[in-house]
C-alpha positions as CSV (number, residue, x, y, z in Angstrom):
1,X,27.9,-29.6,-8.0
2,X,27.7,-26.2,-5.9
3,X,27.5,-24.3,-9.2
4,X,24.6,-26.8,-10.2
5,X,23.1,-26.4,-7.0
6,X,23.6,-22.6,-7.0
7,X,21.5,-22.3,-10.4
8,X,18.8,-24.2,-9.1
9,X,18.3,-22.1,-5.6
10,X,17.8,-19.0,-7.9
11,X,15.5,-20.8,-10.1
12,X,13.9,-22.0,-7.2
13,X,14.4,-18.5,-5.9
14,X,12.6,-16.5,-8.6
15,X,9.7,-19.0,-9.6
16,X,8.3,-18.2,-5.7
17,X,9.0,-14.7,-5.9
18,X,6.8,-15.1,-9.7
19,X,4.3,-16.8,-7.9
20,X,3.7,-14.9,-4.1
21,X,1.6,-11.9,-5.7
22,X,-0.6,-14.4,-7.4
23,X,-1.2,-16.6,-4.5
24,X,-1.8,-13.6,-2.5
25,X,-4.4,-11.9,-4.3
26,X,-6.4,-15.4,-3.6
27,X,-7.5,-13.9,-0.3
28,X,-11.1,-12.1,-0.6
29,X,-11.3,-8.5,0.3
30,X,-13.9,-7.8,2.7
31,X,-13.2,-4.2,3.2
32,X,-13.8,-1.8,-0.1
33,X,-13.8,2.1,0.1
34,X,-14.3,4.9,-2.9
35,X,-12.9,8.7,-2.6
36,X,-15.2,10.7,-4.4
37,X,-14.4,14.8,-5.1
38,X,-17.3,16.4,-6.5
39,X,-17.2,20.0,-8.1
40,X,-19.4,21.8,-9.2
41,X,-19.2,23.9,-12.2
42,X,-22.4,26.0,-14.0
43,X,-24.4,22.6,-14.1
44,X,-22.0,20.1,-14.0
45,X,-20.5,17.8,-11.3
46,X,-16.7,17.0,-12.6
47,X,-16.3,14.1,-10.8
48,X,-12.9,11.6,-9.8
49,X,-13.1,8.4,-7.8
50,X,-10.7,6.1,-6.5
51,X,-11.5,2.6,-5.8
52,X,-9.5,0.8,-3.4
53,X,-8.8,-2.6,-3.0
54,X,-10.1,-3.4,-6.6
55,X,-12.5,-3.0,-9.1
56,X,-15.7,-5.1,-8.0
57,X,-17.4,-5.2,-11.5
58,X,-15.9,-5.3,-14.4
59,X,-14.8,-2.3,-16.1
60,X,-17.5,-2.6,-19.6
61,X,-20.0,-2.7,-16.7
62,X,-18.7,0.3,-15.1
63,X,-20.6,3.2,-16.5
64,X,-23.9,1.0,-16.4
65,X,-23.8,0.5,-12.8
66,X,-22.7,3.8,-11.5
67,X,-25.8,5.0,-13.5
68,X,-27.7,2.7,-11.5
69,X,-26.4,3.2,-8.6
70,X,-24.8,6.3,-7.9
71,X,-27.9,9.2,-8.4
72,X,-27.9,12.9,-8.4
73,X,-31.0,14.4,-8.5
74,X,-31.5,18.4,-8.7
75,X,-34.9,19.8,-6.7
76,X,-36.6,16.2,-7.8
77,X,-34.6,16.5,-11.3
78,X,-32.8,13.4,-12.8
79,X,-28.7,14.0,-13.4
80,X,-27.5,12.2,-16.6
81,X,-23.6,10.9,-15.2
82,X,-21.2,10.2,-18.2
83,X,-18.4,7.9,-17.3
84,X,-15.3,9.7,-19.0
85,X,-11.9,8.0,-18.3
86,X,-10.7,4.5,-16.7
87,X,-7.3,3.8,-15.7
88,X,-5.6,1.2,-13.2
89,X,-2.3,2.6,-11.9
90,X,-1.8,-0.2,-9.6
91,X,-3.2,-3.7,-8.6
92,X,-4.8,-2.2,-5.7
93,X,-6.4,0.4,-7.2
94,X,-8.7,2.2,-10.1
95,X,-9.2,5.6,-11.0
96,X,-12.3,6.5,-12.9
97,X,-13.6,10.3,-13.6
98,X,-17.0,11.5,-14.8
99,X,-19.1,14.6,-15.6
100,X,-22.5,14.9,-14.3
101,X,-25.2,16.9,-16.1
102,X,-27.9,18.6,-14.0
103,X,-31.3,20.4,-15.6
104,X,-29.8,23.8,-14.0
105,X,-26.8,25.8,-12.8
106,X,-25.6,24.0,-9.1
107,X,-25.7,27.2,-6.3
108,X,-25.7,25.3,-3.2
109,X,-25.4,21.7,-2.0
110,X,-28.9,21.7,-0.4
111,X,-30.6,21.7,-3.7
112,X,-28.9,18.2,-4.4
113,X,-30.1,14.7,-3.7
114,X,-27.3,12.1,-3.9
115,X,-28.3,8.3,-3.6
116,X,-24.9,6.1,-3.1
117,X,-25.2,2.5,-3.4
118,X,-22.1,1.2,-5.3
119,X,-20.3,-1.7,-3.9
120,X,-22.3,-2.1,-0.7
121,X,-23.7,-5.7,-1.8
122,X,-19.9,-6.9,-2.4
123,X,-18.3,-5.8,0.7
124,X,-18.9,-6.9,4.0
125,X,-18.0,-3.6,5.4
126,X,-17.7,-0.3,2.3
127,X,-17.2,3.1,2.7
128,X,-17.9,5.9,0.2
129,X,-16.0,9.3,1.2
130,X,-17.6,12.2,-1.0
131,X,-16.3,15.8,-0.9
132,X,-18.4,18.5,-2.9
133,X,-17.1,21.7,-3.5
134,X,-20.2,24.0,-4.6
135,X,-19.6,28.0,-4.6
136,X,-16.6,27.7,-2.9
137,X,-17.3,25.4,0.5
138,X,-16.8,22.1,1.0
139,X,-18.7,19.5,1.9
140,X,-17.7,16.0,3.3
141,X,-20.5,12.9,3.1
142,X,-20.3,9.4,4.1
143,X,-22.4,6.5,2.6
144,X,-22.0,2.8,3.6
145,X,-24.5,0.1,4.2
146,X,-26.0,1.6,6.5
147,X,-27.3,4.8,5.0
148,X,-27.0,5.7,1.3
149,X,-28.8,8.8,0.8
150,X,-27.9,12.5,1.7
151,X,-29.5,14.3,3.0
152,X,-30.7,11.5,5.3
153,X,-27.2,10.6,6.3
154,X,-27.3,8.5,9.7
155,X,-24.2,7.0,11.4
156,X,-25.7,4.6,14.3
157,X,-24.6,1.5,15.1
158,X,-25.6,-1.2,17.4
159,X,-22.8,-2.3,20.0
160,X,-22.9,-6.0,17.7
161,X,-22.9,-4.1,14.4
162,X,-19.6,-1.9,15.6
163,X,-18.2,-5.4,16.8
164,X,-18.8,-6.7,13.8
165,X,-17.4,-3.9,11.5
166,X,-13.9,-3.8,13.7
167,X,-13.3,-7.6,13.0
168,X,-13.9,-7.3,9.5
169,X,-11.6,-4.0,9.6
170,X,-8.5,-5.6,11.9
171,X,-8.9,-8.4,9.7
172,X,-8.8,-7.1,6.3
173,X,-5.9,-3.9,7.2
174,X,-3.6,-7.1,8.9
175,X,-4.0,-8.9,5.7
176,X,-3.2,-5.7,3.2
177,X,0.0,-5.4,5.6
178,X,1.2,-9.0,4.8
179,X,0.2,-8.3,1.2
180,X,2.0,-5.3,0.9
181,X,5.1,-6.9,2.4
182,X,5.3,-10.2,0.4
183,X,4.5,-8.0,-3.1
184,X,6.9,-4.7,-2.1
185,X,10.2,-6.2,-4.0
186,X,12.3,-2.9,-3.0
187,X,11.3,-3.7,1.1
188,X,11.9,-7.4,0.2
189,X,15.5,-6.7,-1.0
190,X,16.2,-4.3,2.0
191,X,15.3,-6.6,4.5
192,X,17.4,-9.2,2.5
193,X,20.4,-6.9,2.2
194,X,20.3,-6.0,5.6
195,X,20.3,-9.4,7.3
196,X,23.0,-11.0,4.9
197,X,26.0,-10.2,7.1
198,X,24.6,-11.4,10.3
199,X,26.4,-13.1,12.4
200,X,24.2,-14.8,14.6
201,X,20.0,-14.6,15.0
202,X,21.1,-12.2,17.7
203,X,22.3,-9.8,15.1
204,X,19.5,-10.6,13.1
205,X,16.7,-10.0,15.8
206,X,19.0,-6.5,16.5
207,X,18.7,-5.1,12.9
208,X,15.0,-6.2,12.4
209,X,13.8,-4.5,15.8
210,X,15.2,-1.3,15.1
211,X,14.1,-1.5,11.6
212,X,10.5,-1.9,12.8
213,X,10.2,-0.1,15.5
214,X,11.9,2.9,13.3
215,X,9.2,2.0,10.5
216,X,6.5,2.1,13.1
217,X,6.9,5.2,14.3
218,X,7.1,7.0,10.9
219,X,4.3,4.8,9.5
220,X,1.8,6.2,12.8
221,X,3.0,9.8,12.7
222,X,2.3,9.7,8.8
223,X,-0.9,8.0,9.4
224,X,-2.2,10.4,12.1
225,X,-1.3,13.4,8.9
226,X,1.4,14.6,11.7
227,X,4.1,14.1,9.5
228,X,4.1,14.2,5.8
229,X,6.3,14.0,2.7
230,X,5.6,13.2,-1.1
231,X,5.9,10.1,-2.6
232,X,8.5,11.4,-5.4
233,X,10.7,11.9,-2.7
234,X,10.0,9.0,-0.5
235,X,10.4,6.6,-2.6
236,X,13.2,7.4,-4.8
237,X,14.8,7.6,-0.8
238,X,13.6,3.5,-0.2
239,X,15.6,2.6,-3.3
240,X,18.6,4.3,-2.2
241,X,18.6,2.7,1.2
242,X,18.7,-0.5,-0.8
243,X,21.8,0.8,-3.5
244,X,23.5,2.2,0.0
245,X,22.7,-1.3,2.1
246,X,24.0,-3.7,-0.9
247,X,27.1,-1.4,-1.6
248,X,28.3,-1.7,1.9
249,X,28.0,-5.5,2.2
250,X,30.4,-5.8,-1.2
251,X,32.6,-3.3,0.9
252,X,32.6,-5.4,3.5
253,X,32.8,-8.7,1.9
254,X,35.7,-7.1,-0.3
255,X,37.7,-5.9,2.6
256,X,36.7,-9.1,5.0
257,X,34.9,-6.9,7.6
258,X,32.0,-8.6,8.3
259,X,33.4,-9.4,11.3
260,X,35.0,-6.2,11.7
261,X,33.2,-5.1,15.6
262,X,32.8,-1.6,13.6
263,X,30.2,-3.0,11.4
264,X,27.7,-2.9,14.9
265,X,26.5,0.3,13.9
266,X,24.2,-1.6,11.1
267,X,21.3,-1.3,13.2
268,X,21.6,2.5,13.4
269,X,21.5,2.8,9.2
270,X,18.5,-0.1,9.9
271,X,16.7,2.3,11.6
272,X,17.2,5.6,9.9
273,X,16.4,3.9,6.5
274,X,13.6,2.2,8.6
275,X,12.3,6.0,9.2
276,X,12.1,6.2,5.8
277,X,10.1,3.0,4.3
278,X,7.4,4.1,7.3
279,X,6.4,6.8,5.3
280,X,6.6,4.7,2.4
281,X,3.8,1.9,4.1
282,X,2.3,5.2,5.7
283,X,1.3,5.9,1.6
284,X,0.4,2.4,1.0
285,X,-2.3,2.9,3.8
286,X,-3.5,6.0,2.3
287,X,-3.8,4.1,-0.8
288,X,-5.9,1.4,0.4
289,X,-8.8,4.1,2.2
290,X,-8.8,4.1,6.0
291,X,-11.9,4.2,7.7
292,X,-12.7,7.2,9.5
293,X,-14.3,5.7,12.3
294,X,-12.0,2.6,12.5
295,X,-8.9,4.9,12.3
296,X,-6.4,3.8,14.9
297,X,-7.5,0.0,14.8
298,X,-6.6,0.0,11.0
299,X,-3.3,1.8,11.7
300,X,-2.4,-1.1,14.2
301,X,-3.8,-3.7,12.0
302,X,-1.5,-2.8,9.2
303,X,1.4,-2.2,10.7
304,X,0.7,-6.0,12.6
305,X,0.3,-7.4,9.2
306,X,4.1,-5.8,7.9
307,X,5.4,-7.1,10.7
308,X,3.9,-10.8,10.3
309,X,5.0,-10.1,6.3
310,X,8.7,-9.7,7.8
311,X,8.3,-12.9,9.4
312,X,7.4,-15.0,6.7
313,X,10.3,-13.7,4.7
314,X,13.0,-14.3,7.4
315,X,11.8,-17.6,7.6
316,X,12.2,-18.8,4.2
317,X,15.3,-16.3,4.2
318,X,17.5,-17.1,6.7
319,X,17.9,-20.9,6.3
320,X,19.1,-20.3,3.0
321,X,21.3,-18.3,3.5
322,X,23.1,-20.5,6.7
323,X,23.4,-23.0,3.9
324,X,25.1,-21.1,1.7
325,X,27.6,-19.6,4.2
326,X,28.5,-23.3,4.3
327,X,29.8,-23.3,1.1
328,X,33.4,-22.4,0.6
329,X,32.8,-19.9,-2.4
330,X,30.2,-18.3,-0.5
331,X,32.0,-14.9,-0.2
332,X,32.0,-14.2,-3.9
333,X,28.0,-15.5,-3.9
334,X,27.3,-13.0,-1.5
335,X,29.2,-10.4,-3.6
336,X,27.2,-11.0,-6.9
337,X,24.0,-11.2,-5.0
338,X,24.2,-7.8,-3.7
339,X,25.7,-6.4,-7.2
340,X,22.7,-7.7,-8.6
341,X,20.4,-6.0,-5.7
342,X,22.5,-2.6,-6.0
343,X,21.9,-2.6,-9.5
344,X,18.2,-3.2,-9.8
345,X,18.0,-0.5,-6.9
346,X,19.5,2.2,-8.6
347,X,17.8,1.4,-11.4
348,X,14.7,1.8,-9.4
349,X,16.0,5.5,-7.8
350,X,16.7,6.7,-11.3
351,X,13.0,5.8,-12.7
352,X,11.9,6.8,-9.4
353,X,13.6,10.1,-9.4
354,X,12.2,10.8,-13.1
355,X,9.0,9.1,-13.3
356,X,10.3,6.8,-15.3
357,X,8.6,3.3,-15.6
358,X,11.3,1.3,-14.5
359,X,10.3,-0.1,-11.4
């Protein structure tokens, strides 16, 4: 019967894991930003965009509407734009580049008209960061709803409109937070690993503090560009906290120390891996375009929206596992669990480590 019952918990277990990034992605997006790099060369704008949260059109329609609706003109001259390459490296993100065909050789930015209106009518608030390098110097340019021309860039808001714009900003950054929580596997199985041994909710509350308030001080120096550090080494680290975490539990579990008063010092390796998988959500909110002007209340939002993602997955967590530590075999459950974890971790490091696609 426990064997039966066993079977059925990680049935149970993997059909909602199967199922959380498709419920998720049920929730509208109501904050959209491109990154646009411009550069000129002879008379050609090479350009790259990145579109974050998703694609808004579809992607036949793609070259069609940024025709439409993203112009360059040179001295009253139409620019043909070519759409070149499309590629989706992630769920949250598309990468498109494209060449741009003026009448004449591009000297200087003032001899440029640039109309941006893409995504404005699908977003409640959108931002379009555009850097153009001409001659050497570079330029930075803004378009949202409120202004979509350069040169005749304006930035004024209304107290009601700036109200408005930081709702739909604290709103949409708490949600991507969750998001990123409940779809990150490798933070999942951390946060797992690192609560299985605990002893009490005492213990538990212990390990999850320091991990977040660890994670939330990497994730705001990160953010703030005070601290940085590539992904390839980041995130091959976040899968080694996991191989490190899961190894010591079967040490533990072999040796029967979980209740060794030695093992206290859990919430310091909770924190310093916590340190890392900041920077790791620090890259996740570069990913999904922070607003400029809405800087720090993003920041917040996000990290408030990881933190209510750890929540939800305690609380479907940690009742399971009180049952199972009911259960007289639950030593050797434990055990297999976290062989399993350790070995889909290092996995991960290895294709991490060598850009491999394994995870």
């Amino acid at each position: 019967m426990t064997r039966r019952l066993w079977h059925a918990l990680q049935g149970g277990i993997i059909i909602l894991m199967l199922s959380v990034p498709v419920a998720a992605w049920a929730h509208p997006f109501q904050y959209g930003v491109v990154k646009t790099r411009l550069v000129a060369d002879q008379n050609r704008l090479q350009m790259q965009s990145q579109i974050s949260p998703r694609l808004p059109v579809a992607a036949s329609n793609l070259a069609a509407y940024l025709d439409a609706q993203f112009v360059v003109r040179q001295q009253g001259r139409s620019c043909n734009l070519v759409l070149d390459a499309l590629t989706t490296p992630g769920p949250t993100q598309t990468d498109f580049t494209a060449t741009i065909t003026c009448p004449q050789p591009i000297r200087t930015l003032t001899e440029l008209t640039i109309h941006s209106g893409i995504f404005t009518d699908t977003f409640t608030t959108f931002d379009h960061f555009v850097t153009v390098q001409v001659d050497g110097q570079s330029h930075q340019l803004v378009f949202d709803q409120t202004h979509a021309d350069y040169p005749a860039i304006t930035r004024a808001l209304t107290p009601q409109q700036w109200g408005a714009q930081l709702y739909v900003i604290v709103s949409q950054f708490v949600w991507l937070g969750v998001l990123h929580i409940l779809t990150g596997y490798d933070h999942i199985l951390f946060l797992l690993s690192l609560v299985l041994l605990a002893r009490s909710l005492r213990q538990v509350l212990i390990l999850v503090t320091a991990f977040t308030l660890a994670h939330s001080v990497t994730l705001t120096l990160a953010g703030l560009h005070i601290i940085t550090l590539s992904p390839r080494v980041v995130e091959p680290l976040i899968a080694l906290s996991i191989v490190y975490v899961a190894a010591r539990n079967i040490w533990q579990l072999r040796h029967h120390a979980e209740a060794d008063p030695r093992s206290g010092d859990r919430w310091l390796v909770a924190a310093g891996f916590g340190l890392v998988h900041g920077l790791g959500f620090a890259g996740a909110l570069t990913d999904a375009g922070v607003p400029a002007n809405f800087f720090v209340p993003a920041l917040v939002s996000f990290n408030v929206g990881i933190e209510g993602g750890q929540l939800i997955i305690l609380l479907a967590v940690l009742p399971v596992l009180a049952f199972i530590k009911r259960w007289r075999s639950w030593r050797p459950v434990f055990m297999s669990s976290s062989a399993v974890i350790a070995g889909l971790a290092a996995i991960w490091c290895i294709g991490r480590i060598f850009n491999l696609p394994l995870g």
